[in-house]
N, C-alpha and C positions, 0 to 999 in steps of 0.2 A: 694303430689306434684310429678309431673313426672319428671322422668330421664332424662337428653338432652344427649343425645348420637349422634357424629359426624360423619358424613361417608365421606368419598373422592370425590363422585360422586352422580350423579341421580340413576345410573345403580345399584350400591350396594345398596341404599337406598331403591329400590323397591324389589331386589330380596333377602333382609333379609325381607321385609314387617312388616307390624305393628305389635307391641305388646305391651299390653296393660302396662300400666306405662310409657311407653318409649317414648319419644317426637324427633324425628330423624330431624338433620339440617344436610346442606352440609356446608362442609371444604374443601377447596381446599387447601393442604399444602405450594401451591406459591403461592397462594392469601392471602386477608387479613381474619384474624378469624374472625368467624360471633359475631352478636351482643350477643346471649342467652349466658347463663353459663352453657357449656357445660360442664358435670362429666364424661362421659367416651369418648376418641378419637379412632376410628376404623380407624387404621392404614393402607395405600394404601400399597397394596403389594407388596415389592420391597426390593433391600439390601441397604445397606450404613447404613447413619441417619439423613441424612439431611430431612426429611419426619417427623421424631419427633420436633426436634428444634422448630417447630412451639410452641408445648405444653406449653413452656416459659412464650407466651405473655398469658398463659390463668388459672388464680391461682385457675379456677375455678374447671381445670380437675384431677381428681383423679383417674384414670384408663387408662392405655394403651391399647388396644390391638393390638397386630400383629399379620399377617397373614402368618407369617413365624416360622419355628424351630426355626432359629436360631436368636440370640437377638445381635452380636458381636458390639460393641460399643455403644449401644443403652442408657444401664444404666447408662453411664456416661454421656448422655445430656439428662436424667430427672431430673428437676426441681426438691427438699426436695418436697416428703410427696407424690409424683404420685409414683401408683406401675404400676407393667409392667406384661403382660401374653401372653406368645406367642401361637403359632398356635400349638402345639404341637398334632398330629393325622390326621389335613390335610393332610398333605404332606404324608400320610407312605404308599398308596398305589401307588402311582406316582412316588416317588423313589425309592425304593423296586422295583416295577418293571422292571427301565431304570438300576439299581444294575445287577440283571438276567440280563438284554438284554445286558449290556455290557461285563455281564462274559462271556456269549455264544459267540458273536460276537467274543469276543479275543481266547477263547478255539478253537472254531471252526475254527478260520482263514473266516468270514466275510469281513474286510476290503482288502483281496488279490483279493478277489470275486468281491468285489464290482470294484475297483483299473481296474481289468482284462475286468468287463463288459462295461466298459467306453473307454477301447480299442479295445473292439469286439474281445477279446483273448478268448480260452477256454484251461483252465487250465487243466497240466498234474493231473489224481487223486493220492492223496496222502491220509495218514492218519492224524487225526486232536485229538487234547485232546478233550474227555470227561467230558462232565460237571458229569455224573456220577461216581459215586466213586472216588468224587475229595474230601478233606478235607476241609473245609470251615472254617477261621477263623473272626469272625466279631469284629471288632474292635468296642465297642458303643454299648451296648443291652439296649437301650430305646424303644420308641415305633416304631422307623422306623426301628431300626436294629432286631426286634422281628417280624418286616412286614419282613423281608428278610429273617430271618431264616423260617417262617412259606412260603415264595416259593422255598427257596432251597430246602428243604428236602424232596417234591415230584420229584426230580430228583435226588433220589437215593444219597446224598449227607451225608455226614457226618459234621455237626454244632457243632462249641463251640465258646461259647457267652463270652466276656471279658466285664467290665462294670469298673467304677471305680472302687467302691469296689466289693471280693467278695462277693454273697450270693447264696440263695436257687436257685432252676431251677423252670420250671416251664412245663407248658405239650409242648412245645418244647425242653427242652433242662433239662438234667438233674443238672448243677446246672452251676453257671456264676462264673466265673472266675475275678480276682482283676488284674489290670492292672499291678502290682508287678509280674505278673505271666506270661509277654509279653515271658520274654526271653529264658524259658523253652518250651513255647507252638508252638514258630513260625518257630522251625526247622519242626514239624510236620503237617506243613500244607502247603496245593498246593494254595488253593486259599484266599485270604485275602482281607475283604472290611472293609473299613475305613468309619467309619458312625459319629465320636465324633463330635461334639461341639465344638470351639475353643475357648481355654481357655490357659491360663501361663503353665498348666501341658502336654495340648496334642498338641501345638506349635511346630512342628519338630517332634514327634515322633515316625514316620515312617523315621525314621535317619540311619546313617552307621550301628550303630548295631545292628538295626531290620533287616533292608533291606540283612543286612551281613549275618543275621540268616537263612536266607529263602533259601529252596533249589534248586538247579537252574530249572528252569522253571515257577518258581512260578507264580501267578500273584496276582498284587494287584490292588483293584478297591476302589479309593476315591468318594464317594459320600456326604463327609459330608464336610471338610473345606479346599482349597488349602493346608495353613501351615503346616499341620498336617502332608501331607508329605515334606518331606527336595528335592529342587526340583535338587537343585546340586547332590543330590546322587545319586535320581532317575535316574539323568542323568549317571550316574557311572556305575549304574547297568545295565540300559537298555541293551538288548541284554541277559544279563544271565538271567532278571528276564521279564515280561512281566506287563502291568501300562493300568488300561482304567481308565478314568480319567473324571470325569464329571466338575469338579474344577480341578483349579491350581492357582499354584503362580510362577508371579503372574499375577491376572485376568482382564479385559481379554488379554488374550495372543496375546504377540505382535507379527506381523506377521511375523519376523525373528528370534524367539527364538527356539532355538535347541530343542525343544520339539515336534514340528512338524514334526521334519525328524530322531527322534531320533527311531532305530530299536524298533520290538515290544510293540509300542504307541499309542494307541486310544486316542483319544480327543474329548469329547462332549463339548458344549458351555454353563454348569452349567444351564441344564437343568431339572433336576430331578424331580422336585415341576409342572414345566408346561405343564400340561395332562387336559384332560377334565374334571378328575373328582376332579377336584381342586373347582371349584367354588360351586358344592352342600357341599362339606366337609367342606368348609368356611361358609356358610350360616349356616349352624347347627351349627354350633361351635358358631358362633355370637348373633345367639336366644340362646340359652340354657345360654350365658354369660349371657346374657343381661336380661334374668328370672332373673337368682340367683343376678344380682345387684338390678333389683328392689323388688326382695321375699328379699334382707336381707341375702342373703347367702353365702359362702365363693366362690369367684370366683374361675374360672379351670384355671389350668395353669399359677399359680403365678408364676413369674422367680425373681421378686424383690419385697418386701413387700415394697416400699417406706417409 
C-alpha cells in the first residue's frame, strides 16, 4: 500500500515529483486536512509552530518533516507517537555563506560604504581589519557550523570548532572543543560565530562573561538563534566589541530598539536559509526521506523519535 505524504502546496508537490510508493495530497495548514490518511506531513517552510498544530486533527500522521535546522517549539505540539526530522543540510550552504558575508562586511567597514554612497560621499581612505589572520571561534560544529569552517579557512583564517561536547576533529579542524571549554578559548579569538540551536543550555550564552571575555575589537556573528546572545549585553558592549547579526532578540526587531543605532551593529532580517539554492537542497532531502519511509528504512534527521 502507498505512503500518503502531504505537501503544503501544488508548487512543492511537483517539484519533489513522483516516487514510487508514495501517494502525494495537498495540505494547506489553514485549511481543513484532506480526507486520505496521511503518514508523513512535509512541513511549509517557516519558524514559529503554528504550521504543525494541524498534525493533531490527523492520528494518522506519523512523520514530520521540516524544512528548517531548527525545531524551537515544535516538539512540544506533536501529538504521542509522531516523530519529527528537521531539514538538517539544507540550510548549510546558504548560511555559511551570509556567516562570510557578514564577517567581511563588518571587518571591512561595508556599511560605512554603503551609509556614505547614499549620500554621494567619498570617504577619506583608511585601514580596515582583515578577515585574514583573524582567529575564528564557531560556536555550534554541526553541519552548518562545519559549512562555515570549510569557507573561512580559505581566507587565511585560523578555526576552532566548539560543539557541545568534546570530540575528535575531522579534516577541517583538528579536534572540537566541549562547550565547558568557552571560557578559556574566547580571550583568544578575534572573530566568533554563533551557529547553536536553542535549547535551556545555550539560551544566553553569549552573556557578560563570554562577551566580557573577548578582546576588544572582536566581532561576533549570530547566525543560529536571537537568545543565544544576551541582547542587553550586547548592548553593553557595543562599541568595544563589533555584532553582525542575522537574528535577534527579539525578532523582528522593533523599529525603536537600540540595536539599530547602537555603534558597530549589523543587522540582517534572519535571513540566512533564503538563497536560491534552498529549494533543490529541499527537494533531495524530501526524496531520499520519502525512499527510506517507504524501503522501511531509518529516516534522516530524527530530532524526536515520537
Amino acid at each position: 500500500m502507498a505512503v500518503v505524504v502531504s505537501f503544503a502546496d501544488e508548487a512543492w508537490r511537483d517539484d519533489v515529483g513522483p516516487i514510487d510508493g508514495v501517494t502525494p495530497v495537498i495540505w494547506d495548514p489553514d485549511g481543513e486536512p484532506p480526507v486520505e490518511d496521511v503518514e508523513v506531513y512535509v512541513a511549509p517552510y517557516g519558524l514559529g509552530t503554528d504550521f504543525v498544530r494541524p498534525v493533531a486533527a490527523k492520528p494518522s500522521v506519523r512523520l514530520v518533516q521540516l524544512m528548517s535546522a531548527g525545531y524551537d517549539g515544535v516538539i512540544e505540539e506533536l501529538p504521542p507517537g509522531v516523530a519529527l526530522a528537521n531539514g538538517r543540510g539544507i540550510h548549510d550552504a546558504a548560511t555559511a555563506e551570509l556567516a562570510v558575508a557578514l564577517t567581511l562586511a563588518s571587518l571591512r567597514d561595508i556599511p560605512d560604504m554603503v551609509l556614505a554612497q547614499a549620500r554621494g560621499e567619498w570617504l577619506p581612505k583608511r585601514f580596515s581589519t582583515s578577515l585574514a589572520d583573524r582567529r575564528v571561534l564557531i560556536i555550534g560544529y554541526g553541519s552548518i557550523g562545519r559549512a562555515i569552517a570549510a569557507r573561512m579557512l580559505p581566507f587565511e583564517t585560523t578555526v576552532t570548532a566548539v560543539a557541545s561536547r568534546a570530540r575528535g576533529g575531522d579534516d577541517l579542524v583538528d579536534r572540537v572543543y566541549g562547550i565547558d571549554d568557552l571560557a578559556t578559548l574566547a580571550p583568544d579569538h578575534d572573530v566568533v560565530v554563533l551557529v547553536t540551536p536553542l535549547t535551556d543550555s545555550t539560551r544566553g550564552l553569549a552573556g557578560e562573561s563570554f562577551l566580557a571575555s573577548l578582546p576588544d575589537g572582536a566581532l561576533v556573528v549570530n547566525v543560529g538563534r536571537g537568545p543565544v546572545l544576551d541582547t542587553a549585553t550586547a548592548l553593553r558592549h557595543a562599541g568595544r566589541l563589533r555584532f553582525a547579526l542575522d537574528v535577534t532578540d527579539p525578532e523582528p526587531l522593533p523599529a525603536d530598539h537600540p540595536l539599530w543605532t547602537a555603534p558597530g551593529v549589523l543587522i540582517a532580517p534572519h535571513v540566512g536559509g533564503l538563497a536560491s539554492s534552498f529549494r533543490s537542497r529541499a527537494v533531495r532531502l524530501i526524496r531520499e526521506q520519502l525512499r527510506r519511509v517507504v524501503a522501511g528504512e531509518e529516516p534522516l534527521n530524527i530530532v524526536h523519535a515520537g
